[in-house]
C-alpha positions as CSV (number, residue, x, y, z in Angstrom):
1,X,93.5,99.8,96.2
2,X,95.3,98.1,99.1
3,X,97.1,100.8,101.4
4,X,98.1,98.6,105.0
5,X,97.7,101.0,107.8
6,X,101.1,99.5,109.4
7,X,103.2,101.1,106.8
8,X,104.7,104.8,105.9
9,X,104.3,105.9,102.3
10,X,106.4,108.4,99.8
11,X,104.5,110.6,96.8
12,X,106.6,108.3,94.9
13,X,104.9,105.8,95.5
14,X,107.4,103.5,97.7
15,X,106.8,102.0,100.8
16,X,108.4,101.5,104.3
17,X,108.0,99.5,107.4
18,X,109.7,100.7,109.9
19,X,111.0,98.5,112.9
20,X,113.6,99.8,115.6
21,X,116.2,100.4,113.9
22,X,115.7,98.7,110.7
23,X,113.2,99.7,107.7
24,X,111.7,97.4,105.3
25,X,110.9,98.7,101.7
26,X,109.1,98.0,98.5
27,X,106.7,99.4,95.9
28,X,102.9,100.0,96.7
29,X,100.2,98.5,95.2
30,X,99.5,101.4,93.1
31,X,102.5,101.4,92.0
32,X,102.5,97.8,90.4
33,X,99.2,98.8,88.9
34,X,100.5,101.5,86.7
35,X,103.1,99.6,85.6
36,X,101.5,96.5,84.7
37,X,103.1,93.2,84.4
38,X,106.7,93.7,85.8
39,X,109.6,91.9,83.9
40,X,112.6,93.0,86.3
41,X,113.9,94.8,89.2
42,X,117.4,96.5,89.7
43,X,118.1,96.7,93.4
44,X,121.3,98.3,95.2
45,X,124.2,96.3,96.5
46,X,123.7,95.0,100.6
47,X,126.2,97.7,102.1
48,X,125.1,100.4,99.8
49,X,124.6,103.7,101.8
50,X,121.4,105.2,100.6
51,X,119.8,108.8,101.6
52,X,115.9,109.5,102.1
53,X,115.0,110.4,98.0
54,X,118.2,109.0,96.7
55,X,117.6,106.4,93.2
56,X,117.8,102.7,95.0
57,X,117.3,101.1,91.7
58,X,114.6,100.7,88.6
59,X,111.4,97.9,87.9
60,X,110.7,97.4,84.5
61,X,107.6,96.7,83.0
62,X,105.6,95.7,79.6
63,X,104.3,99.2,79.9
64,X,107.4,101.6,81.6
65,X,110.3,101.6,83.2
66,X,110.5,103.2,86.5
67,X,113.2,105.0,88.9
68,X,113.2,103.2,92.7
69,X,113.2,106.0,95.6
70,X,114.6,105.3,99.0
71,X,112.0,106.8,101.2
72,X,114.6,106.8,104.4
73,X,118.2,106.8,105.4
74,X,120.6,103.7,106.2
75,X,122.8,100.9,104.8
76,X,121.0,98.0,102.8
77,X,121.7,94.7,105.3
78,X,119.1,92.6,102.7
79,X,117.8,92.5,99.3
80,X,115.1,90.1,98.4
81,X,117.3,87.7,95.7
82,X,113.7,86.6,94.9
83,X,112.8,89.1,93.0
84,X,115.9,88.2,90.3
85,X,114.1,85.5,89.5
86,X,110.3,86.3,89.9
87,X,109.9,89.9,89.4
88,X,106.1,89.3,88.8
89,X,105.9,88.9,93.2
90,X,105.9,92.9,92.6
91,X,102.5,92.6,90.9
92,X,100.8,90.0,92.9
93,X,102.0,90.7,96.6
94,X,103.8,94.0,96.5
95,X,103.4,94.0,100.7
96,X,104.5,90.6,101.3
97,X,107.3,88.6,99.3
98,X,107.9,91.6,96.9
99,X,109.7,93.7,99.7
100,X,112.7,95.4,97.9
101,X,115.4,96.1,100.5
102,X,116.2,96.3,104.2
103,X,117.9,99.2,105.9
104,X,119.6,99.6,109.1
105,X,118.4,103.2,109.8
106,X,121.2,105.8,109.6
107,X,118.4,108.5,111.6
108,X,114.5,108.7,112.4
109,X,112.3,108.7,109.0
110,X,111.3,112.4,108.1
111,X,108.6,113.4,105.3
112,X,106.7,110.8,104.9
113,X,102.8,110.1,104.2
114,X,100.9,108.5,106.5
115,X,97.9,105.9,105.4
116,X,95.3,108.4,104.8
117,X,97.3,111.3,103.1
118,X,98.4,108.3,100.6
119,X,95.1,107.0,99.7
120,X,94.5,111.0,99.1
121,X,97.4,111.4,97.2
122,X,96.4,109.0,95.0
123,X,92.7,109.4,94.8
């Protein structure tokens, strides 16, 4: 199971990259796994104020549908328009071109797992 060591990670199983002020996020590799071949991803609005655990959004599989949890604070300044049309970058580079959203940071990231506690967390 791929868990990057450059990244922060939420018991639900979302991702962040945190730079300055601004915080990239997506779904972890196990994540995609579970769900299988995903078919489509609902993303927020850029502008939309999000809080740390707030929904951000749902991916859809052939297996499930899942709820998307914002793992920090801020306003979304991006969402990857890529996914609209190839949800499947979820499955096969959910660290790379699958990133969900982009945050400008509304305060410092609280709560989260680092590298080790998430490969723990999920075994």
């Amino acid at each position: 199971m791929n868990v990057p060591d450059n990244l922060l990670y939420c018991d639900t199983h979302e991702w962040v990259r945190v730079e300055g002020k601004k915080a990239v996020i997506g779904i972890t590799d196990y994540a995609q796994e579970q769900l299988g071949d995903i078919t489509y991803v609902d993303l927020p609005s850029v502008g939309a104020a999000l809080s740390a655990g707030a929904d951000m959004g749902a991916v859809e599989s052939v297996k499930a549908a899942s709820e998307l949890y914002c793992p920090v604070s801020g306003k979304v300044t991006k969402v990857n328009a890529d996914l609209d049309a190839s949800p499947e970058l979820a499955n096969s580079d959910p660290y790379g071109a699958a990133w969900m959203i982009e945050l400008e940071l509304s305060e410092e990231p609280k709560g989260l797992l680092s590298p080790a506690d998430y490969k723990k967390l999920i075994g």
